[in-house]
N, CA, C and O atoms as a GROMACS GRO file, in nm:
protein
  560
    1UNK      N    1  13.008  11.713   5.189
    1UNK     CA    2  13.023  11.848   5.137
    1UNK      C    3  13.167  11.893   5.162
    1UNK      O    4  13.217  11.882   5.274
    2UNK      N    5  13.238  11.947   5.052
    2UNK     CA    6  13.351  11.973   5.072
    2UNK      C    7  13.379  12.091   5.206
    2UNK      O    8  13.291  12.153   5.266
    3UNK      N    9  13.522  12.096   5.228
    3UNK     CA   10  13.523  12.223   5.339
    3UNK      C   11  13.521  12.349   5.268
    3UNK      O   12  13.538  12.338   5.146
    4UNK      N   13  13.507  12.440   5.303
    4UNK     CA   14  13.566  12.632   5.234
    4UNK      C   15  13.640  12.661   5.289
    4UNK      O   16  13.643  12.663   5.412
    5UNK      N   17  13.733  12.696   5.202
    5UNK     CA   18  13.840  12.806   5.283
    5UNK      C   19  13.836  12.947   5.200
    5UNK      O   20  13.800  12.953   5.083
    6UNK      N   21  13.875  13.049   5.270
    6UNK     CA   22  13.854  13.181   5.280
    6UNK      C   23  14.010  13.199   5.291
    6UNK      O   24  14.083  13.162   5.382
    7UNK      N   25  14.051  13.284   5.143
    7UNK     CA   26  14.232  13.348   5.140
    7UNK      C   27  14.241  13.477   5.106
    7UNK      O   28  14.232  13.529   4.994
    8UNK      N   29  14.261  13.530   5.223
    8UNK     CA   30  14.266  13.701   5.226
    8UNK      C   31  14.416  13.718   5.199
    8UNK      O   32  14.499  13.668   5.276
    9UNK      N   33  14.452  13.789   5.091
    9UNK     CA   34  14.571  13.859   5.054
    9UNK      C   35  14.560  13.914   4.917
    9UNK      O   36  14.493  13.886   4.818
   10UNK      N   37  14.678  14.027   4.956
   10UNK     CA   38  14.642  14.126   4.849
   10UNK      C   39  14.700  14.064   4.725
   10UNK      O   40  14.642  14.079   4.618
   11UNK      N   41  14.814  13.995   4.736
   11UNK     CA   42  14.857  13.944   4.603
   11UNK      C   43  14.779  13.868   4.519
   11UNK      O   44  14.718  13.778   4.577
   12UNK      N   45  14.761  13.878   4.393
   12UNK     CA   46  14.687  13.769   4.340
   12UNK      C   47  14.775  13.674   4.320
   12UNK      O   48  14.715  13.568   4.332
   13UNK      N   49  14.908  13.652   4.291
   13UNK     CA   50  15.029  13.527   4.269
   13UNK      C   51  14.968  13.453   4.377
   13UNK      O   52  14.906  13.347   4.372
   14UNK      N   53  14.996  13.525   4.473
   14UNK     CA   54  14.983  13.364   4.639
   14UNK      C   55  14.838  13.381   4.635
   14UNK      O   56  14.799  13.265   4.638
   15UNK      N   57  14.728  13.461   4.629
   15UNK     CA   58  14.625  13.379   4.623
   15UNK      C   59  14.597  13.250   4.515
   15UNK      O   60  14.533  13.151   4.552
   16UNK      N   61  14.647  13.261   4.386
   16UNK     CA   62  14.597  13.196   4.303
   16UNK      C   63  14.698  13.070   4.336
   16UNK      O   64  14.640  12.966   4.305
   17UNK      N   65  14.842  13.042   4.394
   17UNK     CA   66  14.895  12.934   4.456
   17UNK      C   67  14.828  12.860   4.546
   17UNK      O   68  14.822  12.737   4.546
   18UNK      N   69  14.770  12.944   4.633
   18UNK     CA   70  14.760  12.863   4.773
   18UNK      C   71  14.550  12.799   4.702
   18UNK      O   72  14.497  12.708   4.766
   19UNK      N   73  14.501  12.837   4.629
   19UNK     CA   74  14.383  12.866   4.552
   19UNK      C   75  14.399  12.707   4.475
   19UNK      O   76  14.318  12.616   4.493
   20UNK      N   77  14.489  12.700   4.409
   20UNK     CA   78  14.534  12.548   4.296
   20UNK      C   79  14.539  12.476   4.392
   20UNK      O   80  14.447  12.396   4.409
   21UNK      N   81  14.659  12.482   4.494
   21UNK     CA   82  14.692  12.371   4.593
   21UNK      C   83  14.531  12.307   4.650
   21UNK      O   84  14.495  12.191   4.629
   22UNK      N   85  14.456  12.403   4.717
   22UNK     CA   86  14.382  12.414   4.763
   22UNK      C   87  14.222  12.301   4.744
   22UNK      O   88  14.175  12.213   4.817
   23UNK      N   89  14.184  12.349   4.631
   23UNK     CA   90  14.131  12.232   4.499
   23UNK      C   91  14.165  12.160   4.456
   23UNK      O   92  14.086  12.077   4.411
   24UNK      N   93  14.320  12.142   4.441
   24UNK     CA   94  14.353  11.975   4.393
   24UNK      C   95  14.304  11.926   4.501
   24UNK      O   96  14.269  11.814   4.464
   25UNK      N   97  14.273  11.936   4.632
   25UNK     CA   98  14.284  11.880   4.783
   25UNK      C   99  14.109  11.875   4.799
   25UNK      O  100  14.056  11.850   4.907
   26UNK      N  101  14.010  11.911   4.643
   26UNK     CA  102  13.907  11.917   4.701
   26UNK      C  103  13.839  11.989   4.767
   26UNK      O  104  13.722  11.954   4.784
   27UNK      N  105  13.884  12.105   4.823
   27UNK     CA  106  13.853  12.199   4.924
   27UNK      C  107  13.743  12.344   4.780
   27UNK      O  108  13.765  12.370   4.662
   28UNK      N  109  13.646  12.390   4.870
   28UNK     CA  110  13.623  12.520   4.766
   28UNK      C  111  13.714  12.628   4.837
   28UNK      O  112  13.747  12.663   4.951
   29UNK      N  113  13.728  12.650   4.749
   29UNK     CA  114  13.792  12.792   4.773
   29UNK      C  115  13.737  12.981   4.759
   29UNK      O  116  13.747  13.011   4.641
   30UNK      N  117  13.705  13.057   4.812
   30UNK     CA  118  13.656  13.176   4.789
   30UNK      C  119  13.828  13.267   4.800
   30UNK      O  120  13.924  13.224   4.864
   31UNK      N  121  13.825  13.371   4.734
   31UNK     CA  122  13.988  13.491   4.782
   31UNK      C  123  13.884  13.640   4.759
   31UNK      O  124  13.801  13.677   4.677
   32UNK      N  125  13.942  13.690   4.875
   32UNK     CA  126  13.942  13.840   4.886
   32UNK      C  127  14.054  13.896   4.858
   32UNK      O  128  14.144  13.812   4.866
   33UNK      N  129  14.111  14.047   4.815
   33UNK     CA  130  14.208  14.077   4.785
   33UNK      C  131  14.266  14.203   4.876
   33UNK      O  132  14.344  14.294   4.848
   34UNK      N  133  14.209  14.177   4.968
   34UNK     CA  134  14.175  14.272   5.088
   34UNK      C  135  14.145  14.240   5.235
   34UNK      O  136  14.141  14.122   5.267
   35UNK      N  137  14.128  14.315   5.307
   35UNK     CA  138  14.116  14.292   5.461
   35UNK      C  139  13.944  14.337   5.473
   35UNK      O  140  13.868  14.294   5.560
   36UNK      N  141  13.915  14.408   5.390
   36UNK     CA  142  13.756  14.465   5.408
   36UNK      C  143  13.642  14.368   5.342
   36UNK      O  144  13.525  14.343   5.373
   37UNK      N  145  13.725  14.327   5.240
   37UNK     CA  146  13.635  14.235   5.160
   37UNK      C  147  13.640  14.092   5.192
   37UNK      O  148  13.542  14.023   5.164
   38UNK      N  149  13.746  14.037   5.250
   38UNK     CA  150  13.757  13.929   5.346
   38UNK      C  151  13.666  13.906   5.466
   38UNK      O  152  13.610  13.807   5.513
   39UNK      N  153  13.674  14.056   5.502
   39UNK     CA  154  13.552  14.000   5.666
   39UNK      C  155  13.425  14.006   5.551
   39UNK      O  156  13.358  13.904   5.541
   40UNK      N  157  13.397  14.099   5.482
   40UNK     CA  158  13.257  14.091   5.432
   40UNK      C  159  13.235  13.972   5.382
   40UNK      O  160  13.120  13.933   5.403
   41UNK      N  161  13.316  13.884   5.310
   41UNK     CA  162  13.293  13.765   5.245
   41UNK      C  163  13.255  13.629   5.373
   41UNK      O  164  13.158  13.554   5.381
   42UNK      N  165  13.353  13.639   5.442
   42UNK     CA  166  13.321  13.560   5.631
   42UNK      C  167  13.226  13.596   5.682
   42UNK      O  168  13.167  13.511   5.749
   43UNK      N  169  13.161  13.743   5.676
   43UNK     CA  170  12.985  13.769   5.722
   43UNK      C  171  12.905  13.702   5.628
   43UNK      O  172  12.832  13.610   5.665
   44UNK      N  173  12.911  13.737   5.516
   44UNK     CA  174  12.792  13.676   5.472
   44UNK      C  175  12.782  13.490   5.436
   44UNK      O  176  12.680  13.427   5.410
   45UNK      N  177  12.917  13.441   5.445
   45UNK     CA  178  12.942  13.281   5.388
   45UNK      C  179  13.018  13.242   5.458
   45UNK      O  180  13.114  13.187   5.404
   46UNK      N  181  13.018  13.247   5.586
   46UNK     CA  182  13.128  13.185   5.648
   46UNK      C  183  13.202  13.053   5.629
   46UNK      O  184  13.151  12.941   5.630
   47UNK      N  185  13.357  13.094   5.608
   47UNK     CA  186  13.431  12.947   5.567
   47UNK      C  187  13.444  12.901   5.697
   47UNK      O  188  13.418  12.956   5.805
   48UNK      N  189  13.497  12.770   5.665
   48UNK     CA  190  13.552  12.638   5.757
   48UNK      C  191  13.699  12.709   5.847
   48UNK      O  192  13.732  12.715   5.965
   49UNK      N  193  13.761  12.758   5.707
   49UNK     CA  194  13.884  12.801   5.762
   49UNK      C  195  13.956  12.876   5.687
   49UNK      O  196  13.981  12.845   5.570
   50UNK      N  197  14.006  13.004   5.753
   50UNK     CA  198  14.058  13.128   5.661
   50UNK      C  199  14.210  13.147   5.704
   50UNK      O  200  14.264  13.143   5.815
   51UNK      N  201  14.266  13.173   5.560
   51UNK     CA  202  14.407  13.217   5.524
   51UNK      C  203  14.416  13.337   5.495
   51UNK      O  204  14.407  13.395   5.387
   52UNK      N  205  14.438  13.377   5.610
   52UNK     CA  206  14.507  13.572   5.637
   52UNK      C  207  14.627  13.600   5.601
   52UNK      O  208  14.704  13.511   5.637
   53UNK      N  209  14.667  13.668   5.556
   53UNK     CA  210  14.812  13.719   5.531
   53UNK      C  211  14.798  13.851   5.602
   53UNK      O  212  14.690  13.909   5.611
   54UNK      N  213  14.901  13.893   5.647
   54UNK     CA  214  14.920  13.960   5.758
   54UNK      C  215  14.962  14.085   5.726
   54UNK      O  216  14.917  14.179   5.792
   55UNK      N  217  15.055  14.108   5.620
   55UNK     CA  218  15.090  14.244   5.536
   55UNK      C  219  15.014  14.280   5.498
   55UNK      O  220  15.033  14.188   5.419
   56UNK      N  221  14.895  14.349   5.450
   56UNK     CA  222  14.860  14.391   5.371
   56UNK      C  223  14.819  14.543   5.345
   56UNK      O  224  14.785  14.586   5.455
   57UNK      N  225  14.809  14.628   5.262
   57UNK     CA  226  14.773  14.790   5.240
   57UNK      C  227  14.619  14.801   5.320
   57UNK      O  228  14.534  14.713   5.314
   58UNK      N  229  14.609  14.895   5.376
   58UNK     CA  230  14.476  14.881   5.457
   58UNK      C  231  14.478  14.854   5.570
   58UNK      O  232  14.551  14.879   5.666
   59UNK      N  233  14.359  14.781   5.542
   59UNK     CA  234  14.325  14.684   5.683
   59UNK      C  235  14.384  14.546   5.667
   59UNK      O  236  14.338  14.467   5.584
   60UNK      N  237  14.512  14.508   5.768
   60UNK     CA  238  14.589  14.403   5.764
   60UNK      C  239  14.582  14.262   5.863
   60UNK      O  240  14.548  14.229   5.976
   61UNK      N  241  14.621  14.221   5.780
   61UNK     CA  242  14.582  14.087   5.841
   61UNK      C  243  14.548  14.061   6.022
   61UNK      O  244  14.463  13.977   6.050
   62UNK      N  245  14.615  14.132   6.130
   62UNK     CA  246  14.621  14.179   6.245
   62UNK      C  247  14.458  14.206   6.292
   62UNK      O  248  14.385  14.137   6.363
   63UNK      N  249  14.427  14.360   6.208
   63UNK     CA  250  14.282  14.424   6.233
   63UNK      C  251  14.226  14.290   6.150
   63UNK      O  252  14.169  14.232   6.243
   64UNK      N  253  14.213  14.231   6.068
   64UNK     CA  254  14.147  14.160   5.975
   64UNK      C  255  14.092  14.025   6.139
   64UNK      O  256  13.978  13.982   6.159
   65UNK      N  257  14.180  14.004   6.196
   65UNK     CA  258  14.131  13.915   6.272
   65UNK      C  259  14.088  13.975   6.405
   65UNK      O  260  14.034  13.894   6.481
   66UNK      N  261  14.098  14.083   6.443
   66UNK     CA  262  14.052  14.184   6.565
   66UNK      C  263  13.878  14.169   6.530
   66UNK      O  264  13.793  14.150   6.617
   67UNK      N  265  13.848  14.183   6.375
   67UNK     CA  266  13.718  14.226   6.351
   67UNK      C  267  13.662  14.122   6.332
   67UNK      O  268  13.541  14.122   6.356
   68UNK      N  269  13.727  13.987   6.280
   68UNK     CA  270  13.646  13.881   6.278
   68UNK      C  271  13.623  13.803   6.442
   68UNK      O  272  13.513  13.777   6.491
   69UNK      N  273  13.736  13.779   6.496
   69UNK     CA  274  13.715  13.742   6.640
   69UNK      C  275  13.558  13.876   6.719
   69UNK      O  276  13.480  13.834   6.805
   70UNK      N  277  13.551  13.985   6.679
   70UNK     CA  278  13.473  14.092   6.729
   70UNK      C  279  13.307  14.052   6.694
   70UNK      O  280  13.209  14.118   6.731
   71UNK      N  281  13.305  13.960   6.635
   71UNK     CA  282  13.138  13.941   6.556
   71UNK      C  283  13.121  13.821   6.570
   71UNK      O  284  13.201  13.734   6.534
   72UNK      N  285  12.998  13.799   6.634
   72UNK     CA  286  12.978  13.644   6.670
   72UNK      C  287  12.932  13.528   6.534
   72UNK      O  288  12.923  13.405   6.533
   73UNK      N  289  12.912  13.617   6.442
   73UNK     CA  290  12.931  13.520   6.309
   73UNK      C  291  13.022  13.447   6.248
   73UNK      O  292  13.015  13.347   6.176
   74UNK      N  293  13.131  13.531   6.296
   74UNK     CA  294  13.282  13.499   6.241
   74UNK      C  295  13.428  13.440   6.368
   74UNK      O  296  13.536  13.382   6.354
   75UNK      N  297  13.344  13.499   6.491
   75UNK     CA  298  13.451  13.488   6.586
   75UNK      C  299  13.499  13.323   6.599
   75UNK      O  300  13.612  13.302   6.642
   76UNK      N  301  13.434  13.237   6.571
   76UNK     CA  302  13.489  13.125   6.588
   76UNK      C  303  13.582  13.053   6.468
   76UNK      O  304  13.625  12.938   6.469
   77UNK      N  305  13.596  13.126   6.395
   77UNK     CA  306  13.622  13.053   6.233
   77UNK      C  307  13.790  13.019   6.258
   77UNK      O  308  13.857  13.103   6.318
   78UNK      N  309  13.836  12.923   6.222
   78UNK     CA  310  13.950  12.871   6.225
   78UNK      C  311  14.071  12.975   6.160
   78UNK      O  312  14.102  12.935   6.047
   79UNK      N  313  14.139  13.084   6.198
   79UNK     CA  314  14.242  13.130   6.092
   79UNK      C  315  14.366  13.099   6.135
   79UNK      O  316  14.416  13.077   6.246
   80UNK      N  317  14.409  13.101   6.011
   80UNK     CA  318  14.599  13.059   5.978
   80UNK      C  319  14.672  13.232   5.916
   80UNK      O  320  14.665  13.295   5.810
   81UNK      N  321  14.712  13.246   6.001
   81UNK     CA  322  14.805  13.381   5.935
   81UNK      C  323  14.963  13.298   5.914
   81UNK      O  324  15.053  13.238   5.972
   82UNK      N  325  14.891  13.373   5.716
   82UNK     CA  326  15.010  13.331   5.666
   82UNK      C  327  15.112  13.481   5.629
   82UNK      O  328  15.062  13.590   5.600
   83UNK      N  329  15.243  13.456   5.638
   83UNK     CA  330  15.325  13.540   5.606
   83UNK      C  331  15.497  13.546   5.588
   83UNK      O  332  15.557  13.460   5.654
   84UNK      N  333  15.540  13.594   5.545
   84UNK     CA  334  15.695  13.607   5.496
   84UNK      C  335  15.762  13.660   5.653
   84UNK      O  336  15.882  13.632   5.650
   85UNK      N  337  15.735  13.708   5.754
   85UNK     CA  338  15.781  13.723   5.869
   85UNK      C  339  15.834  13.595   5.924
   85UNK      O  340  15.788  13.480   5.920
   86UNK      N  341  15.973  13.658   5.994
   86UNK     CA  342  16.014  13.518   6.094
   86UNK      C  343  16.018  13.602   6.210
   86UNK      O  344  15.909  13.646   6.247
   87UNK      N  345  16.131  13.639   6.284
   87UNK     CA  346  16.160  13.689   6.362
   87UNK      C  347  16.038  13.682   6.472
   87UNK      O  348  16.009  13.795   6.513
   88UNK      N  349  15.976  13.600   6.516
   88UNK     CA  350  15.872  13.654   6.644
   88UNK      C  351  15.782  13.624   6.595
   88UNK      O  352  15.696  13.575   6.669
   89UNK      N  353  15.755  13.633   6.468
   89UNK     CA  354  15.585  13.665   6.427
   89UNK      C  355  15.472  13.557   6.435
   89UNK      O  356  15.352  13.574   6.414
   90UNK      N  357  15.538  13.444   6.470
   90UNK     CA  358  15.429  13.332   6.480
   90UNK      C  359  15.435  13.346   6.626
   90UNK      O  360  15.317  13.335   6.660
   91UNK      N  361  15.500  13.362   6.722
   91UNK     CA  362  15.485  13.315   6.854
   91UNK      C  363  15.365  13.450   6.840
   91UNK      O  364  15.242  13.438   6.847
   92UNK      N  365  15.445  13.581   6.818
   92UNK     CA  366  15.329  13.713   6.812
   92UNK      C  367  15.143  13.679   6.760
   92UNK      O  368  15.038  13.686   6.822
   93UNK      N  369  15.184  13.638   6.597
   93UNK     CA  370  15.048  13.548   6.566
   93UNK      C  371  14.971  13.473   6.664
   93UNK      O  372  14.871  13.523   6.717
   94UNK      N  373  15.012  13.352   6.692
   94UNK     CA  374  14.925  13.258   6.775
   94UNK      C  375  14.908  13.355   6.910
   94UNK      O  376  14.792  13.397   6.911
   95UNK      N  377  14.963  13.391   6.993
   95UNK     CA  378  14.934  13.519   7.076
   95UNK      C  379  14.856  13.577   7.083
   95UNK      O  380  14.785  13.573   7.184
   96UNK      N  381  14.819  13.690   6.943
   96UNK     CA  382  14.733  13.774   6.899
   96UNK      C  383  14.616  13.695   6.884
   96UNK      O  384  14.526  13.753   6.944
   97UNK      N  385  14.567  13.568   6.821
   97UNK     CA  386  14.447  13.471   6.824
   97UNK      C  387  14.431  13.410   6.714
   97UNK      O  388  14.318  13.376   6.679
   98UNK      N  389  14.558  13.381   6.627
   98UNK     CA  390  14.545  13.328   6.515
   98UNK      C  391  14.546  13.165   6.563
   98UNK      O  392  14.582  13.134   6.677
   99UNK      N  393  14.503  13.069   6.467
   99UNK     CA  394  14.504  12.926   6.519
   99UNK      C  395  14.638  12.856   6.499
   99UNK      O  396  14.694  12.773   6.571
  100UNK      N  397  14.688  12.927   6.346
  100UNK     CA  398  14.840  12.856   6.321
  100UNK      C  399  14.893  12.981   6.236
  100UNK      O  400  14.835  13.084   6.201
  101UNK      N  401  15.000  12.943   6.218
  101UNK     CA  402  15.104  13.042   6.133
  101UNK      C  403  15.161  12.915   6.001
  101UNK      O  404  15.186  12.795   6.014
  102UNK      N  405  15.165  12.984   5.909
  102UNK     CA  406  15.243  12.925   5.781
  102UNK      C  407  15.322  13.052   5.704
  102UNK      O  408  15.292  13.158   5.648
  103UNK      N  409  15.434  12.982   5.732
  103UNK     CA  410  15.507  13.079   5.683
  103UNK      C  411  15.552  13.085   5.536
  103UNK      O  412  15.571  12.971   5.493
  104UNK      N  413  15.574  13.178   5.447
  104UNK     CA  414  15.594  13.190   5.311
  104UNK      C  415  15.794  13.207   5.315
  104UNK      O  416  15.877  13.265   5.386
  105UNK      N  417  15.796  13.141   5.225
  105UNK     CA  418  15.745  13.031   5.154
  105UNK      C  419  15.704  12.938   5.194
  105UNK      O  420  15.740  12.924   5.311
  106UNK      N  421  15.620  12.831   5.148
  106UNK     CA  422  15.616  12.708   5.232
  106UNK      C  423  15.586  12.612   5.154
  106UNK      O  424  15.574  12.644   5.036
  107UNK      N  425  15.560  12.443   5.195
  107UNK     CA  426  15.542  12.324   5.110
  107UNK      C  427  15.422  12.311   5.144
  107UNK      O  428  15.375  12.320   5.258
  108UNK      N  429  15.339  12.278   4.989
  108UNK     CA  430  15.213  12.226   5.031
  108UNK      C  431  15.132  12.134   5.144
  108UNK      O  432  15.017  12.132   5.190
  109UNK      N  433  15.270  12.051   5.166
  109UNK     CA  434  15.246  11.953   5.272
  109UNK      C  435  15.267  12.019   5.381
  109UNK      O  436  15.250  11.933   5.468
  110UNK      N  437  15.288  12.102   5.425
  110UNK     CA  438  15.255  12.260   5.548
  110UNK      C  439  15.109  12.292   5.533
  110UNK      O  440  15.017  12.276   5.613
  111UNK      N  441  15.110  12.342   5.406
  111UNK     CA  442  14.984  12.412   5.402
  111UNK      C  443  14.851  12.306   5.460
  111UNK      O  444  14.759  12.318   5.541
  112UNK      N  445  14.899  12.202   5.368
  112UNK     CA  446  14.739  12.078   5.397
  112UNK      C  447  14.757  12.007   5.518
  112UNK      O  448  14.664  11.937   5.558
  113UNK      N  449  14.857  12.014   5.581
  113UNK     CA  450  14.890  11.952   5.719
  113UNK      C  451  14.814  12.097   5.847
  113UNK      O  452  14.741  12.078   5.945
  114UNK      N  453  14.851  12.189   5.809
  114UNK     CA  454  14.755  12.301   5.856
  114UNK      C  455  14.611  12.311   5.873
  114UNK      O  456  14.538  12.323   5.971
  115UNK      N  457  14.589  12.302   5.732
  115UNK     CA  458  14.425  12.293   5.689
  115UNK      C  459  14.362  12.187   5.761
  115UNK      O  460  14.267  12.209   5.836
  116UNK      N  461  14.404  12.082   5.744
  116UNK     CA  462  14.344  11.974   5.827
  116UNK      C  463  14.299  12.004   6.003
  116UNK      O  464  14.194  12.010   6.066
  117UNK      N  465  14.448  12.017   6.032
  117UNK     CA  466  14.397  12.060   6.194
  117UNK      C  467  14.333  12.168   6.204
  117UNK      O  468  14.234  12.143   6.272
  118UNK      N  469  14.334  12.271   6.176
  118UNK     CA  470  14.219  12.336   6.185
  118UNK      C  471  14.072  12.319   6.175
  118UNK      O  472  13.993  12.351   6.263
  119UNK      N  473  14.040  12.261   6.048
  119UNK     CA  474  13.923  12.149   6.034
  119UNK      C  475  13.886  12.033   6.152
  119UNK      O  476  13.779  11.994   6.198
  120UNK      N  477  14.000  12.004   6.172
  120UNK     CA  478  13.958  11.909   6.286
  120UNK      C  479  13.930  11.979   6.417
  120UNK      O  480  13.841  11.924   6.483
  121UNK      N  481  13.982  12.082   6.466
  121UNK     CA  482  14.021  12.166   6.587
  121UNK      C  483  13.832  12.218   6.538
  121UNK      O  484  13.741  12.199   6.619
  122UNK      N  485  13.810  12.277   6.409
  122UNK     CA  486  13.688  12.338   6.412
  122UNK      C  487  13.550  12.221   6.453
  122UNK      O  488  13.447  12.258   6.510
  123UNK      N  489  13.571  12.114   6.422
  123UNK     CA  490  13.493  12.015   6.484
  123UNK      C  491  13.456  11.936   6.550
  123UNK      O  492  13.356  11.865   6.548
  124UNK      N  493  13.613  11.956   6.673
  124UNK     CA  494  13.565  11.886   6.770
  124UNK      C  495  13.512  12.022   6.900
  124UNK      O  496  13.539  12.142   6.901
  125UNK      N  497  13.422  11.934   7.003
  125UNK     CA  498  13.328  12.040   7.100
  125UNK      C  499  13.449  12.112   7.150
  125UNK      O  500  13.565  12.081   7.179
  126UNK      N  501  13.379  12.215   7.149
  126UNK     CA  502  13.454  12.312   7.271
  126UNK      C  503  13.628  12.349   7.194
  126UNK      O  504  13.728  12.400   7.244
  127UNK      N  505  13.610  12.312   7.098
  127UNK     CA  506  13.739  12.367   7.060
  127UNK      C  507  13.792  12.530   7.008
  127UNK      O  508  13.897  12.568   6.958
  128UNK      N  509  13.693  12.586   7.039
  128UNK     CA  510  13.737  12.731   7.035
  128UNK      C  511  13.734  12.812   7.126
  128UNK      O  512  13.708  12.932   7.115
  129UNK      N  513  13.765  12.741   7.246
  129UNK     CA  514  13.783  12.801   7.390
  129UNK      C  515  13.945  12.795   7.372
  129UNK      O  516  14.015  12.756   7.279
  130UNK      N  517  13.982  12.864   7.532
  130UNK     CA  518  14.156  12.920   7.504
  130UNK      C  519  14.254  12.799   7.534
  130UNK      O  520  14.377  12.800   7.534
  131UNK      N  521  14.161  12.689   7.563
  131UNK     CA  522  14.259  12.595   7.597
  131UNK      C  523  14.318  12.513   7.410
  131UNK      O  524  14.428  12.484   7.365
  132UNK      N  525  14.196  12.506   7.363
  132UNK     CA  526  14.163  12.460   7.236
  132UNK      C  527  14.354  12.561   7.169
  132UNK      O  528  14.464  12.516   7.137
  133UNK      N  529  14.307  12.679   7.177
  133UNK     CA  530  14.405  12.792   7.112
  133UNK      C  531  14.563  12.745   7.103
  133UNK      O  532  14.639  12.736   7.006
  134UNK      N  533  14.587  12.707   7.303
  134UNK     CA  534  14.678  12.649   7.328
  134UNK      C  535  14.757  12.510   7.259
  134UNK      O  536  14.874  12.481   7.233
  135UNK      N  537  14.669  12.464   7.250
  135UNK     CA  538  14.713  12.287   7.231
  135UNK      C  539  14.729  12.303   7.086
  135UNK      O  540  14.816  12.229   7.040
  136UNK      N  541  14.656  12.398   6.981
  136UNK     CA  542  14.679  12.416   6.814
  136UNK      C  543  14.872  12.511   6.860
  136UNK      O  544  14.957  12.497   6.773
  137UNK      N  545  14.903  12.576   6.959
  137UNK     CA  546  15.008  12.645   6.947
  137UNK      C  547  15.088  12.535   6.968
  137UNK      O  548  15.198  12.572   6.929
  138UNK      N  549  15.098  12.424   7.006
  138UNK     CA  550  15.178  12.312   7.080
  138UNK      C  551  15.154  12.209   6.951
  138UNK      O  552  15.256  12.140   6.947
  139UNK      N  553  15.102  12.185   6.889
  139UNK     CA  554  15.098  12.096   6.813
  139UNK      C  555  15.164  12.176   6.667
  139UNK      O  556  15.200  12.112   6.569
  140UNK      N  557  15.170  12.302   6.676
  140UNK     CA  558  15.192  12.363   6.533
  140UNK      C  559  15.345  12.422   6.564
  140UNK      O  560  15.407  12.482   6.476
   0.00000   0.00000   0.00000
């Protein structure tokens, strides 16, 4: 069975990029265009592994993972906050409890080199304890 991934951002351009890449690779794909409709879509179908973008109007990528880490349906789900920030924002990201950072722009071979470890990080035991967190910040 293929994996799911879950791509929360408001743009439809980078959803529908990271969406193509995504499926050539086999993967299903679901997109929210939002931070509200993203967790609702992770409550009721939880993906393998979700692509947050971190800007967004609303509820932003930040709260977007406050509320999924907050619910034991969702708290374990693999996320990648993706975003156009440099300055700090991945050390800040992985910090805050994201699993990896991809930064925009980026090469597909980022993106699916991402996806993978996460997938893998989501399947081996015990990998969503804080040590697990650590070793995805060291390897990414």
């Amino acid at each position: 069975m293929p994996s799911r991934i879950l791509i929360i951002d408001d743009y439809a351009d980078n959803r529908e990029l990271l969406r193509l890449m995504l499926e050539q690779e086999g993967y299903v794909v679901s997109e929210a265009s939002d931070g509200r409709e993203g967790i609702e879509m992770a409550r009721t179908q939880p993906p393998d592994v979700a692509l947050v973008d971190l800007s967004m109007p609303g509820l932003d990528g930040w709260n977007v993972l406050n509320q999924l880490r907050a619910d034991k349906r969702t708290g374990s789900i693999p996320c990648a906050a993706v975003s156009a920030f440099a300055d700090g924002a991945r050390a800040r990201a992985l910090a805050h409890g994201f699993n990896a950072y991809l930064t925009k722009p980026f090469r597909r071979s980022e993106l699916l080199e991402i996806i993978e470890r996460l997938l893998m990080t989501k399947a081996a035991p015990g990998s969503q304890s804080e040590e697990g967190g650590q070793e995805e910040k060291e390897i990414l």
